[in-house]
C-alpha positions as CSV (number, residue, x, y, z in Angstrom):
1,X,-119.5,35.0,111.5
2,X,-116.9,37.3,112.7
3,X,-113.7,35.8,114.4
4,X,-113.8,36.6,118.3
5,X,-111.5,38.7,119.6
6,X,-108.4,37.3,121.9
7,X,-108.3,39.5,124.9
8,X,-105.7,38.6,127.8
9,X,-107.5,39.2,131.2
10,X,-105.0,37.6,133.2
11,X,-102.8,39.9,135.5
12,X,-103.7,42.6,138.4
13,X,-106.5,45.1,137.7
14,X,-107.5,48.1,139.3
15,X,-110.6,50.5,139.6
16,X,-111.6,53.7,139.8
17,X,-111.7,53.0,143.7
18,X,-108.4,51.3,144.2
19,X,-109.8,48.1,144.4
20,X,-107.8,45.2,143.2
21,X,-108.0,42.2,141.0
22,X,-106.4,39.7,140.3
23,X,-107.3,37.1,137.6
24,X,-106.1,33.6,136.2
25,X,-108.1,32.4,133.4
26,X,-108.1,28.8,131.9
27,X,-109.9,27.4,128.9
28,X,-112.4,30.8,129.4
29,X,-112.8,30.0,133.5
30,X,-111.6,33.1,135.7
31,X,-110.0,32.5,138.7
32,X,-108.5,34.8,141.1
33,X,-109.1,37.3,143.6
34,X,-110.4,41.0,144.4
35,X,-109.6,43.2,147.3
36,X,-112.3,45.8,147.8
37,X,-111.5,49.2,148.0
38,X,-114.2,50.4,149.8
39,X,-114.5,48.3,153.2
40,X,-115.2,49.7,155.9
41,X,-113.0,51.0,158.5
42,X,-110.4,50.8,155.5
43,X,-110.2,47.2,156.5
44,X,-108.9,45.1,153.1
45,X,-111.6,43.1,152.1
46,X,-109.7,40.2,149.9
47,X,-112.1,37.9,148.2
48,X,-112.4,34.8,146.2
49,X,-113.7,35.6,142.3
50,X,-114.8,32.9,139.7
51,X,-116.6,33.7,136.1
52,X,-116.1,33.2,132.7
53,X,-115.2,35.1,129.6
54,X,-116.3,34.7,125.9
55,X,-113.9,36.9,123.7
56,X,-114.0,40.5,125.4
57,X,-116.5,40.0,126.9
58,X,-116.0,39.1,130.9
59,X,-118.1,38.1,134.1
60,X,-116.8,37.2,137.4
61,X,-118.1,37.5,140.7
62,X,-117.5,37.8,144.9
63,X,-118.7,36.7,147.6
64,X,-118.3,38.7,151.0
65,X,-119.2,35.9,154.1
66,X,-118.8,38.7,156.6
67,X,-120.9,41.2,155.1
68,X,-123.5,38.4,153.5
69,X,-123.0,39.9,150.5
70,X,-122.3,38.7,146.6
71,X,-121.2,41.2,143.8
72,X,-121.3,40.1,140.5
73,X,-119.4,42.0,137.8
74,X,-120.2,41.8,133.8
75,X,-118.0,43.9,130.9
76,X,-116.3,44.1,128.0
77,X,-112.6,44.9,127.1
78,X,-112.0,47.9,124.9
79,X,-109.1,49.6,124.0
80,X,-109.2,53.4,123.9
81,X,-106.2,55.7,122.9
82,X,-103.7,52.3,122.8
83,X,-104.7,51.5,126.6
84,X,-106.9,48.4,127.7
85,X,-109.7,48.6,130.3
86,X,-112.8,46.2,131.1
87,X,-115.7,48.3,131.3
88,X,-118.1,46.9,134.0
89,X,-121.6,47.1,135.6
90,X,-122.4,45.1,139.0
91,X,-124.8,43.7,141.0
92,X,-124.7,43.9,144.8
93,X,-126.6,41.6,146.4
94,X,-127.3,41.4,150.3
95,X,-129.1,38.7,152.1
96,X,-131.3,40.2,154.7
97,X,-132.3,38.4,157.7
98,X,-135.4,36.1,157.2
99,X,-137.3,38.0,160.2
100,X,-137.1,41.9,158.1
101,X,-137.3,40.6,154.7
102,X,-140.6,42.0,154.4
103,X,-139.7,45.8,155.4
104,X,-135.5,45.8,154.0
105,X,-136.0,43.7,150.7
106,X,-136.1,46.6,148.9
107,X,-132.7,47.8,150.3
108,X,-131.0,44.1,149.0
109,X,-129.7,44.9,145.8
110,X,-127.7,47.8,144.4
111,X,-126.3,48.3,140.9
112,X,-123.0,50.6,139.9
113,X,-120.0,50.5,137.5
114,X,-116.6,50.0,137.5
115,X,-113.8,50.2,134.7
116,X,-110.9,48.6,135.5
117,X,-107.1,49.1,134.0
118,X,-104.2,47.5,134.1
119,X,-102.3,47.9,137.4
């Protein structure tokens, strides 16, 4: 079996949308934080993430109280022309009020990319 490759997440991040994050990781548990880019009314929307990594390989996710909303985030690390970035596809997930479940289900979950470099 090949021998995994040592990636350091740790640091600050950024996307293609100027959204921030920052990561900790100990013993393969992420920790940190990630400030979305896209809130509305250009408010900063600073969030708690969590999530695991296994080599390059990363997952982490969000969770947005205001907006009843979780993103998770799953990618790998690569390396392209001597420059890291984690290559990402999410999940957004919104809980939608018990009472219109049945006509806005369908509107609950979105899915997207993000690649994130070095900041």
């Amino acid at each position: 079996m090949a021998e995994e490759p040592f990636v350091n997440f740790e640091g600050t991040w950024k996307n293609q949308h100027q959204s921030i994050l920052e990561l900790t990781v100990v013993e393969g548990l992420v920790r940190g934080r990630f400030q979305s880019g896209v809130g509305e009314d250009g408010q900063l929307l600073w969030a708690e993430v969590n999530g695991r990594i296994l080599g390059d390989v990363i997952t982490f996710h969000a969770v947005f109280p205001l907006y009843r909303t979780i993103v998770t985030w799953i990618g790998q690390h690569i390396v392209e022309n001597g420059i890291g970035s984690i290559h990402t596809q999410w999940l957004h997930a919104t809980d939608i009020k018990e009472r219109e479940e049945h006509e806005w289900m369908w509107y609950s979950n979105r899915i997207g990319s993000d690649t994130f470099t070095r900041a």
